[in-house]
N, C-alpha and C positions, 0 to 999 in steps of 0.2 A: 739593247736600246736604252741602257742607262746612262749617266755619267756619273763618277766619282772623285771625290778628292784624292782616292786612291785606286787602282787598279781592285775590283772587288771580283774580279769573273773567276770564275774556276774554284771560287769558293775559298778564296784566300780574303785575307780580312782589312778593313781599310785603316788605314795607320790614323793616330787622332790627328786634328789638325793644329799648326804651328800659326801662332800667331804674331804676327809684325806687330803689334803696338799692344801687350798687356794692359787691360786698364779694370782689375780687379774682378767683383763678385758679377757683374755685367756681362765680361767678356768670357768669365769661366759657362755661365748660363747659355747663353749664346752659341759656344762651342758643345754644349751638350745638346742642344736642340738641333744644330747640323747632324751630329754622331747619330742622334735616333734615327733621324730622317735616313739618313744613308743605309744606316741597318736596317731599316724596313725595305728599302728600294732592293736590296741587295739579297734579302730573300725573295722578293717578288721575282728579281731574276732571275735568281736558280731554278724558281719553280715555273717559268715561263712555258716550257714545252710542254710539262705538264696540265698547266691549266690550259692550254690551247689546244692540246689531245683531245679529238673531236669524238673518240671511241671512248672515255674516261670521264664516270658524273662524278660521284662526290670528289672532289680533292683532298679532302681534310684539313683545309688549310682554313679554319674556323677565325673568328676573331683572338682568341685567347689563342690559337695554335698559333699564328703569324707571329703576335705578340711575343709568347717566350722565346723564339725562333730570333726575333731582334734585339730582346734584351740580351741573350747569351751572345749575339753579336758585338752588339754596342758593350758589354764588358768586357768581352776580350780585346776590343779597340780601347776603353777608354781606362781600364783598371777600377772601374766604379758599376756596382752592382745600383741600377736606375731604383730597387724597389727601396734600395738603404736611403736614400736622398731624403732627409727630413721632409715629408710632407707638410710640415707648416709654413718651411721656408719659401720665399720666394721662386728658387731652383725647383724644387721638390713640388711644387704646387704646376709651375709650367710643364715640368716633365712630362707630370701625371696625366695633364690635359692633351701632352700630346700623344701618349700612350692610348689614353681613353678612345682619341679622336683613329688611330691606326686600329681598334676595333672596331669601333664607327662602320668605320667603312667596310673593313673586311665583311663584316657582317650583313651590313647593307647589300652588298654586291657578290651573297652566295649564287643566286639566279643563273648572272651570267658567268661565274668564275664555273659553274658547275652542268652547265649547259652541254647536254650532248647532243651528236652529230652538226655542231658549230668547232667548228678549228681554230681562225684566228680571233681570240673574243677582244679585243682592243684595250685590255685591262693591263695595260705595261707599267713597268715602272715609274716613268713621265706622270700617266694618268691618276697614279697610286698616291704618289707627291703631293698633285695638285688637291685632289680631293684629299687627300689627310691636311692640308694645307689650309682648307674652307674650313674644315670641320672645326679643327685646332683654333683658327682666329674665332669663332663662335664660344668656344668652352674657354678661350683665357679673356672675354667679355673686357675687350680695349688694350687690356696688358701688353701684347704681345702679337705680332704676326709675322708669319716663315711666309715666304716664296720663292720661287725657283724660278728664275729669270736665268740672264744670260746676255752677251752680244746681241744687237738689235736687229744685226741680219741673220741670225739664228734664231729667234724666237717665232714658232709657229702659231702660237697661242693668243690672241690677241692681249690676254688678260694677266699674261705673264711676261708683257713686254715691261722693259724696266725705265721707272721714274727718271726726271732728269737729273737727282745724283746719285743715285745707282748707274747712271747712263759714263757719267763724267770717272766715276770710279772705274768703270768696265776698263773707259776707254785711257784715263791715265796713267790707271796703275797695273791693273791686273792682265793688261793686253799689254804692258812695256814691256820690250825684250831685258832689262834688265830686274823685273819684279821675279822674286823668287818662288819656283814652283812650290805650290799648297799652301805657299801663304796669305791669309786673307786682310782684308783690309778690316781696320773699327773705326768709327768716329763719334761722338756726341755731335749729332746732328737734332736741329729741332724739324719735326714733319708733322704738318698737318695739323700748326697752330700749338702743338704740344713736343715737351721738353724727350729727347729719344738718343736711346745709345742704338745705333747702326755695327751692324756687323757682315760683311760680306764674303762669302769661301766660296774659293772658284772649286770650280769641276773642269772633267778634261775628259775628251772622245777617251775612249778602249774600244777595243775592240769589236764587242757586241753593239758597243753606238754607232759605227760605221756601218753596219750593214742596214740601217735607215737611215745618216746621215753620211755616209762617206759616199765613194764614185760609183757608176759615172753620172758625176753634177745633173740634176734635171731628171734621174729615172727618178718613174711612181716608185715608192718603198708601200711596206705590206700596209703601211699603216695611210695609204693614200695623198702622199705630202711629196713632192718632190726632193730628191735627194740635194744636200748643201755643199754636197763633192770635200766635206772635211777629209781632214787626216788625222793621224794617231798623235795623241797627248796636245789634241790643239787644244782651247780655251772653247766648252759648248755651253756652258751653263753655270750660274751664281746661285748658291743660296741667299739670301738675303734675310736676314735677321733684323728686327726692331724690336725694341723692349723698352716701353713708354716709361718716362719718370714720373 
């Protein structure tokens, strides 16, 4: 039930992402803020059955456990150990707050991660995103905000439907049959009255996304949502990145 910029299931690790328009210190940031986000999602997947084991309380899947579980992910994807990043710099500073905010939550939501005789606890990857996503835009206080948007007929979320130039980017470049797979879109866009470099990486079904988005179009999935009858490596979901100037 995740999506990736790269195939993540089985426990294979997601390649860093290629970016169509370099535009320096901005878009290196931006690309490391997708990378954590993915490695977080990508343990929460592995540990899915797990935490929905309705016979199994603790998990141990603590905030500080999840945490080293995605840093060793995100350096083996990005060649950058996340704790080295100068913490005074720019980079090093939003990192941290996103780090912070993926214990945040873990922590927050031992209750239900750890709940026995409940099975399916609704704590997916999707949900994982979005709440390390609220937390994150709190601790970088304006700087900065992730979301995981997507195609506007795919967005189940009210709150993670996307802007109208996230909407325009969806629909020009990253849904063109000729835009290249995992590569995402940048621009210096101004939002919301203030100067902002935009960054956008798509994601794409695999195959654990299918079994809540894929056929037959229209069944309940476990997750109570009608299914969107996708297929494999279509276009389900954007990161979207801003990092105000």
């Amino acid at each position: 039930m995740k999506l990736t910029v790269a195939l993540i299931s089985m426990g294979t690790i997601p390649a860093p992402v290629i970016y169509a328009a370099p535009d320096g210190e901005d878009l290196s940031i931006g690309k490391s803020l997708a990378d954590m986000l993915v490695a977080g999602e990508t343990v929460i997947s592995r540990e899915q059955d797990r935490i929905d084991d309705p016979k199994l309380g603790d998990k141990g899947l603590s905030g500080e456990t999840l945490l080293e579980q995605t840093r060793e992910i995100y350096r083996r994807a990005t060649g950058v150990d996340a704790a080295a990043v100068d913490p005074a710099s720019r980079h090093g500073r939003l990192l941290r707050a996103q780090m912070d905010a993926i214990v945040e939550v873990m922590d927050a939501n031992q209750t239900t991660i750890n709940a026995k005789g409940t099975g399916f606890k609704g704590f997916i990857p999707a949900v994982f995103a979005r709440l390390v996503n609220e937390a994150f835009a709190r601790k970088a206080k304006g700087e900065a905000e992730v979301k995981v948007t997507g195609p506007p007929d795919r967005i189940r979320n009210r709150k993670a439907r996307p802007d109208a130039w996230e909407t325009n980017v969806i629909k020009s470049k990253l849904l063109a049959p000729n835009w290249p797979r995992d590569h995402a879109y940048s621009a210096a866009v101004e939002t919301g009255g203030r100067a902002a470099f935009r960054v956008m990486v798509p994601q794409y079904y695999d195959e654990t996304c299918l079994a809540c988005h894929g056929s037959p179009k229209g069944e309940v999935d476990i997750t109570g949502y009608p299914k969107e009858g996708a297929k494999l490596d279509e276009l389900g979901g954007v990161i979207s990145i801003i990092l105000y100037r």
